[in-house]
C-alpha positions as CSV (number, residue, x, y, z in Angstrom):
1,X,15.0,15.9,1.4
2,X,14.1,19.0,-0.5
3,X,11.2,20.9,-2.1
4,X,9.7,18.4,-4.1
5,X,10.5,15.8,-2.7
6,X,9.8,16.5,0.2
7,X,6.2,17.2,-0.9
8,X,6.0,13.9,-2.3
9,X,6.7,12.0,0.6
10,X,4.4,14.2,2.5
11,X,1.8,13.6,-0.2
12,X,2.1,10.0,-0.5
13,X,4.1,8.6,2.6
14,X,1.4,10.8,4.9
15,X,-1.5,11.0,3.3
16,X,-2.3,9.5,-0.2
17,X,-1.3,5.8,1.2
18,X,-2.9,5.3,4.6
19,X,-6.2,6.4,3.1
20,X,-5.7,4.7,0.5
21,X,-5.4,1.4,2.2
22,X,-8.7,2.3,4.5
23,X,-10.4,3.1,1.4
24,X,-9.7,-1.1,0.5
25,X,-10.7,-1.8,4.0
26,X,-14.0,-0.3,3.5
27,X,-14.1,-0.9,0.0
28,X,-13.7,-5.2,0.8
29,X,-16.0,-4.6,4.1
30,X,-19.2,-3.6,1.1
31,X,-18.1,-6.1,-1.0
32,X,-18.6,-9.0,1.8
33,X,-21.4,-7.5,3.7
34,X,-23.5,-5.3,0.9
35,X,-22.8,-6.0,-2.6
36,X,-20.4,-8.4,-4.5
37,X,-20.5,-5.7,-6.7
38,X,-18.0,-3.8,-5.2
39,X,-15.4,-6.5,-5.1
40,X,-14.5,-5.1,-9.0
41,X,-14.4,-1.8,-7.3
42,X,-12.0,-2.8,-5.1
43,X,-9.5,-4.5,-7.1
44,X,-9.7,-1.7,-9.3
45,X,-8.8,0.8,-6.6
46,X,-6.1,-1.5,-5.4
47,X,-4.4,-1.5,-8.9
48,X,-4.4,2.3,-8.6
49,X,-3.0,2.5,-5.0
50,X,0.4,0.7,-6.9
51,X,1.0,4.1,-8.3
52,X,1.8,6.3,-5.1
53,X,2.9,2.9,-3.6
54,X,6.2,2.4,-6.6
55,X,6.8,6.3,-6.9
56,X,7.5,6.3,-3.4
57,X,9.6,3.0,-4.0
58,X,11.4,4.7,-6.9
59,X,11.8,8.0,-5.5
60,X,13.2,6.5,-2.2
61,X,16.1,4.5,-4.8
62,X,16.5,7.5,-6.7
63,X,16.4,11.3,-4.4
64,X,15.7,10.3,-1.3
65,X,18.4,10.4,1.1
66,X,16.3,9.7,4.7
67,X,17.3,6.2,5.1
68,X,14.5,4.8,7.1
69,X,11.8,6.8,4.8
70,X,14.0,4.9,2.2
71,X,14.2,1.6,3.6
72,X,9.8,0.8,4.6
73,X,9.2,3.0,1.3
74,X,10.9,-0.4,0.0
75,X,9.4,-2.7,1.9
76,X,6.1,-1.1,1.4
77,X,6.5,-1.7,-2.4
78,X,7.6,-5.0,-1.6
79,X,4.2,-5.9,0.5
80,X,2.2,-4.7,-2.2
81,X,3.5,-6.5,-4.9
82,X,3.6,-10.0,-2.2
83,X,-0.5,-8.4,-2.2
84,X,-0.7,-8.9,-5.9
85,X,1.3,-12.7,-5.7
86,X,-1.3,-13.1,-3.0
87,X,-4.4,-12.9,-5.0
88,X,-2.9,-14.5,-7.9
89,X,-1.1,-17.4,-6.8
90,X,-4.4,-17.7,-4.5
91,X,-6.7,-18.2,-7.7
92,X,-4.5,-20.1,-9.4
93,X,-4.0,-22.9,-7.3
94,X,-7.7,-22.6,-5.8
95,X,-5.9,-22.5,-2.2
96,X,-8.0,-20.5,0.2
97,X,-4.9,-20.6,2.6
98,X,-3.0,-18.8,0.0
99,X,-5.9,-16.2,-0.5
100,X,-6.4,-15.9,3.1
101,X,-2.8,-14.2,3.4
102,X,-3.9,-11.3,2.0
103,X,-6.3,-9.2,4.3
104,X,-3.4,-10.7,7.1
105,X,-0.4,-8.6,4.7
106,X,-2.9,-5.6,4.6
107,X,-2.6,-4.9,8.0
108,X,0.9,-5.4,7.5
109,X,0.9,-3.0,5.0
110,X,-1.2,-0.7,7.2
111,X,1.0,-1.0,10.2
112,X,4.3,0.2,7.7
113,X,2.2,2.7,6.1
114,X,1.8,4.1,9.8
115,X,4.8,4.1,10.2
116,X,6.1,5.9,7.2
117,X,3.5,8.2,7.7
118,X,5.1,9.1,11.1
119,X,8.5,8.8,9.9
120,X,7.6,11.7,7.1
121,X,5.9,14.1,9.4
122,X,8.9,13.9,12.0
123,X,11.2,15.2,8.4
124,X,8.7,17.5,7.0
C-alpha cells in the first residue's frame, strides 16, 4: 500500500471501525437500559458506520494489494450487510430467533474488526 491508501486503512481499518462498533455497543446498551429513545439513534449510527465499512470493501477490490487486509476488509462488508438482513428479515417475519442473530454477528464483526485493525498497524 501507499500514501493514501495507506492512510485509509489506517483511518478506517484501525480506528474509524472498532470505535465505531463500541459506539453501537453503547449506543444499544442506553437504548435497553435508559431510554428506547436511543434505539433510533442507534440504527441511525449504524447506517453511517456502512460508509467506512464499503470504502474499505471497495478500496480493498480496487488499490489494495495486502491480501489479508483485502480478504476480512471483504468479509467485514459482508457481516455488515448479513447485520442489515438480520434486522430486516428479523421484522419481517416477527422471528425473534432471527433478530437475536444480530448482537451474536456484532461481536463477530468486533472480533474481525480487531483483527483488521491489527493486521493494518503491522503494514503501516
Amino acid at each position: 500500500m501507499i500514501g493514501y491508501q495507506k492512510l485509509a486503512a489506517v483511518v478506517l481499518g484501525g480506528a474509524v471501525i472498532p470505535v465505531g462498533l463500541l459506539a453501537q455497543v453503547f449506543l444499544a446498551g442506553v437504548g435497553i437500559f435508559h431510554d428506547g429513545a436511543w434505539w433510533q439513534v442507534h440504527a441511525m449510527s449504524g447506517g453511517l458506520l456502512g460508509l467506512p465499512i464499503l470504502t474499505m470493501a471497495a478500496l480493498a477490490l480496487t488499490r489494495w494489494s495486502h491480501p489479508p487486509v483485502r480478504l476480512l476488509a471483504l468479509l467485514q462488508a459482508g457481516l455488515y450487510l448479513l447485520q442489515l438482513s438480520l434486522i430486516g428479515l428479523g421484522s419481517e417475519t416477527g422471528s425473534g430467533w432471527i433478530s437475536a442473530l444480530h448482537p451474536a454477528n456484532a461481536v463477530l464483526m468486533t472480533v474481525v474488526a480487531t483483527v483488521v485493525a491489527q493486521r493494518v498497524a503491522s503494514i503501516s
